[in-house]
KEBA-650413 format. One record per residue (C-alpha): x, y, z; residue in three letters. Coordinates in Angstrom, 2 decimals. Example, Ala and Ser with C-alpha at 12.3 -4.5 7.8 and 13.67 -1.06 7.14 Angstrom:
BEGIN
<X = 12.30; Y = -4.50; Z = 7.80; rest = ALA>
<X = 13.67; Y = -1.06; Z = 7.14; rest = SER>
//
This chain:
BEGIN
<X = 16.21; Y = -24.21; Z = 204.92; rest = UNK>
<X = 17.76; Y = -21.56; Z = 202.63; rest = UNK>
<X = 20.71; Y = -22.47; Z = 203.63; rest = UNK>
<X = 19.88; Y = -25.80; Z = 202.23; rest = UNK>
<X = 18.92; Y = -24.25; Z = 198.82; rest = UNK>
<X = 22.06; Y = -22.38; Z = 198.10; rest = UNK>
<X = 24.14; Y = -25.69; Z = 198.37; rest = UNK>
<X = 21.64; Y = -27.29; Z = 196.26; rest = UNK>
<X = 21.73; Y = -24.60; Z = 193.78; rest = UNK>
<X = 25.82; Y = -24.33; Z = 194.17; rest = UNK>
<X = 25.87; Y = -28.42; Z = 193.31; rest = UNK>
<X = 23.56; Y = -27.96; Z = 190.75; rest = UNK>
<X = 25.56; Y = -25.32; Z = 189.23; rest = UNK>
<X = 29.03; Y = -27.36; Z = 189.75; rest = UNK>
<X = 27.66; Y = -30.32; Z = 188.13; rest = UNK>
<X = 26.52; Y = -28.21; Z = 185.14; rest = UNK>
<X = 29.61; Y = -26.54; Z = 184.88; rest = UNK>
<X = 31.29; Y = -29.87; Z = 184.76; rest = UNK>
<X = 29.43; Y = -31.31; Z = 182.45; rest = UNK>
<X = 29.79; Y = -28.13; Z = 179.97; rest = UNK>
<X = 33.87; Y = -28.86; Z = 180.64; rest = UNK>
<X = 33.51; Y = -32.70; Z = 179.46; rest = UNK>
<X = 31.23; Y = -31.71; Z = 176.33; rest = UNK>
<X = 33.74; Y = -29.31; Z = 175.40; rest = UNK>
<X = 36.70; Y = -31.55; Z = 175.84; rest = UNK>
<X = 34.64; Y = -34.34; Z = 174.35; rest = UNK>
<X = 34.13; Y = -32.49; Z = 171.11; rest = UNK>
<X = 37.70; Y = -30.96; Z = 170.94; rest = UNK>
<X = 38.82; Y = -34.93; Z = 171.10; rest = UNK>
<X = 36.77; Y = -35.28; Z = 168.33; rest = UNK>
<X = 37.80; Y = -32.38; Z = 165.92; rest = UNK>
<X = 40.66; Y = -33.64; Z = 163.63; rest = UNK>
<X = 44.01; Y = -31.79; Z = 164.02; rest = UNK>
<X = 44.53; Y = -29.31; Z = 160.87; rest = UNK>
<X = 47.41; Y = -30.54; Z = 159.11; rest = UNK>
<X = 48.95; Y = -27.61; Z = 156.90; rest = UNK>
<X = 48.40; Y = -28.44; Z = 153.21; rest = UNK>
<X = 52.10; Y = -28.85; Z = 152.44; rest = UNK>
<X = 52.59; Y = -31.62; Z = 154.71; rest = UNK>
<X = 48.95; Y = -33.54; Z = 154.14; rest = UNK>
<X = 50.90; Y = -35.61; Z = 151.66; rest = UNK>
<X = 53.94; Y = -36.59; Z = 153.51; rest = UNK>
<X = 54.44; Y = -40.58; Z = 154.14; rest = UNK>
<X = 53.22; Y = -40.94; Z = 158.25; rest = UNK>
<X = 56.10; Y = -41.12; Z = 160.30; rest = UNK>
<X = 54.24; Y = -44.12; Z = 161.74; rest = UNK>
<X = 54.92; Y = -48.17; Z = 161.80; rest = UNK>
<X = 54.01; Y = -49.66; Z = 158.20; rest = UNK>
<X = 53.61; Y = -47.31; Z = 155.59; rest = UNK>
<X = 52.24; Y = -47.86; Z = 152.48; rest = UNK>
<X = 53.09; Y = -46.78; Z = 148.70; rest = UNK>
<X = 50.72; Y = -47.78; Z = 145.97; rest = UNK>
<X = 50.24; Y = -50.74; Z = 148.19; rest = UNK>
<X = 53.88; Y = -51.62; Z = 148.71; rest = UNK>
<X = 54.45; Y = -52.04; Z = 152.74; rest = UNK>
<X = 56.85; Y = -49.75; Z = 153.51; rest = UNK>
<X = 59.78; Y = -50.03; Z = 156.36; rest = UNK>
<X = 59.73; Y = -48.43; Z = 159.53; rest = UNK>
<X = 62.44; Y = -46.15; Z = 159.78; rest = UNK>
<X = 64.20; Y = -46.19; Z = 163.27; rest = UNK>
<X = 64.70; Y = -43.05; Z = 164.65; rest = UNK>
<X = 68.03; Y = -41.52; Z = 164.72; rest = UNK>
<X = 69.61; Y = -39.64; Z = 167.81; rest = UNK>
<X = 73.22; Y = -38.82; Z = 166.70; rest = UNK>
<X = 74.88; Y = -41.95; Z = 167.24; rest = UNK>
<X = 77.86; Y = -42.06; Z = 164.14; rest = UNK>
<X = 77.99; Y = -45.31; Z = 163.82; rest = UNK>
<X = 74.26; Y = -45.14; Z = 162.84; rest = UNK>
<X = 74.85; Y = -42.08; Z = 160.58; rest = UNK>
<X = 75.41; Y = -44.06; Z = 157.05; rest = UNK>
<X = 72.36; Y = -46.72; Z = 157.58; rest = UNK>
<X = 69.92; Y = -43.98; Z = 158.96; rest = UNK>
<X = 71.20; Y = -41.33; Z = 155.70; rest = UNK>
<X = 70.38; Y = -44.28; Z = 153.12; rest = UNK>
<X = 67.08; Y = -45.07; Z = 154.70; rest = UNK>
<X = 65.76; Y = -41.16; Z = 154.19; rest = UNK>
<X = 67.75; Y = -41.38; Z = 150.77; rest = UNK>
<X = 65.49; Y = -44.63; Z = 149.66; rest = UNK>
<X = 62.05; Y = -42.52; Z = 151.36; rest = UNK>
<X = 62.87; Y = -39.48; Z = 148.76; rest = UNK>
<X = 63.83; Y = -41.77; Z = 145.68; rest = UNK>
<X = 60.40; Y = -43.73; Z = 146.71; rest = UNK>
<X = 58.03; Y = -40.82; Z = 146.70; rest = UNK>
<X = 60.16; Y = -37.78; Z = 144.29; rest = UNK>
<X = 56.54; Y = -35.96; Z = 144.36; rest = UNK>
<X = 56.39; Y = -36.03; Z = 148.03; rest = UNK>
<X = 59.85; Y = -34.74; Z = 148.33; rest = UNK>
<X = 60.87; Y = -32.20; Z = 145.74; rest = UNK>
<X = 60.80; Y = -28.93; Z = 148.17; rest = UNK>
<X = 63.79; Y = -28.76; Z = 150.26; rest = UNK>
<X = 61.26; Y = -28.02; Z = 153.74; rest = UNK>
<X = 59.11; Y = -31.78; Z = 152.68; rest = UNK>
<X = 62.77; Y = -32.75; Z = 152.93; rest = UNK>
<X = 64.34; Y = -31.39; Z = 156.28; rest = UNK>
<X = 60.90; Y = -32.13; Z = 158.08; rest = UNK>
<X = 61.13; Y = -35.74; Z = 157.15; rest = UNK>
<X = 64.53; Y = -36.25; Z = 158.60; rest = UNK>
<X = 63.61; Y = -33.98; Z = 162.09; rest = UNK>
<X = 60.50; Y = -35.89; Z = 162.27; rest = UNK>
<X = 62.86; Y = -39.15; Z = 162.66; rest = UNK>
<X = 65.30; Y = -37.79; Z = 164.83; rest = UNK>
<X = 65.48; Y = -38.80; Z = 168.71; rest = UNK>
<X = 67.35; Y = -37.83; Z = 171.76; rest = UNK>
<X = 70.80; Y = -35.81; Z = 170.92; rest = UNK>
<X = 70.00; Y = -35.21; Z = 167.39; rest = UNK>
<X = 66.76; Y = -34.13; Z = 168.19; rest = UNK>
<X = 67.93; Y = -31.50; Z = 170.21; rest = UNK>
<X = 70.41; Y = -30.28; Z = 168.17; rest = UNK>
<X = 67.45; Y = -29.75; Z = 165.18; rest = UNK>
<X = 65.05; Y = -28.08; Z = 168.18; rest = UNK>
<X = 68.02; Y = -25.68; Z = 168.25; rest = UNK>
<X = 68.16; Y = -24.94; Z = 164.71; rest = UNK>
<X = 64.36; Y = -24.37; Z = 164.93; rest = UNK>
<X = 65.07; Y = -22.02; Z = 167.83; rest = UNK>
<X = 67.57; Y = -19.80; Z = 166.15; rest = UNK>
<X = 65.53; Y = -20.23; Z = 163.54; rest = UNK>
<X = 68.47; Y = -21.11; Z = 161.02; rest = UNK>
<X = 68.71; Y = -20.80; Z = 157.80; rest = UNK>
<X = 69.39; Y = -24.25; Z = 156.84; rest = UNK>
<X = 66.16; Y = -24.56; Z = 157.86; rest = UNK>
<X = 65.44; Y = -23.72; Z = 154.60; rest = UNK>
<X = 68.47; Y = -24.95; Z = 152.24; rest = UNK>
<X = 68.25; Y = -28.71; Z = 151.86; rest = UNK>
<X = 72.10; Y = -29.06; Z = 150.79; rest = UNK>
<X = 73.22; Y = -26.86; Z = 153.17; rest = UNK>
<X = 71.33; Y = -28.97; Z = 156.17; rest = UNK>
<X = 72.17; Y = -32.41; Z = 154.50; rest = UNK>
<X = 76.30; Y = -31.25; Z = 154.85; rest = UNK>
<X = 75.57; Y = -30.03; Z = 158.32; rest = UNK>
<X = 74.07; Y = -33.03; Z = 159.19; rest = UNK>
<X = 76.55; Y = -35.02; Z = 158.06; rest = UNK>
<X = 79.82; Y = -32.91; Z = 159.39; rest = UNK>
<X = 78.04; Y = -32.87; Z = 162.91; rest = UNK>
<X = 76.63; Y = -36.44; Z = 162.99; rest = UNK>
<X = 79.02; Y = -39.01; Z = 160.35; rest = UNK>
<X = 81.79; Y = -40.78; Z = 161.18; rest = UNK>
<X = 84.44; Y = -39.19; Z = 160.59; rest = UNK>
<X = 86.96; Y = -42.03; Z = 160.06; rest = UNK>
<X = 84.74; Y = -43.57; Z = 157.54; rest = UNK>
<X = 85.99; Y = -41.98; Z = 154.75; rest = UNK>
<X = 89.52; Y = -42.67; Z = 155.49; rest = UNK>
<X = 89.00; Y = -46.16; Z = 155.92; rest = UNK>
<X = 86.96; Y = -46.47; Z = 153.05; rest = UNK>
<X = 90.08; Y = -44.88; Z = 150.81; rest = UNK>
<X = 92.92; Y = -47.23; Z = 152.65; rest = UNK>
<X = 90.23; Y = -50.19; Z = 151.62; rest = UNK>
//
């Protein structure tokens, strides 16, 4: 019969403990993520954004294909003319672009994160990187013979 009480007791016990585990997960689910200040007014890198009611274009994500490199670059260009308060620090800036990258070009940025680079930090300086690892390079000399 004791015997019979301790597994009682041990279920009992389990079930509690499982049921403090769900409350907690439960109410963790329910907390909203803390979004650093900086970035709480950054356009959603989500379908359908809007500005001042004006439905906004998804912008495809990017993963380092050249022939992509001149439509994805004048997308982001058209986001920071759109919203010039949004985007006037050089960090809004970069973590626009990473947070639109995909696949090769993703990885490439995770790297820079890694090392933790300094045009991490030096819009101009990422912008040409970008564009000497990423553009096509015969672009610009068929845009001259044109």
């Amino acid at each position: 019969m004791m015997v019979h009480q301790l597994d009682e007791i041990a279920k009992l016990a389990m079930q509690q403990a499982l049921q403090e585990s769900q409350a907690q997960a439960q109410a963790q689910a329910q907390t909203p993520a803390q979004v650093p200040s900086q970035l709480q007014n950054l356009p959603a890198a989500n379908p359908q954004p809007r500005i001042d009611g004006i439905r906004i274009p998804e912008i495809q994500k990017y993963s380092g294909e050249s022939g992509r490199f001149r439509a994805f670059t004048a997308e982001i260009k058209r986001q920071f003319w759109a919203r010039p308060d949004v985007f006037q620090s050089d960090h809004n800036k970069i973590w626009f672009i990473s947070s639109h990258l995909a696949g090769h070009a993703a990885l490439w940025f995770d790297n820079l994160i890694d090392t933790q680079s300094p045009l991490l930090s030096d819009f101009k300086g990422f912008e040409n990187e970008f564009q000497k690892r990423f553009s096509d390079p015969g672009h610009q000399a068929r845009a001259i013979t044109q």
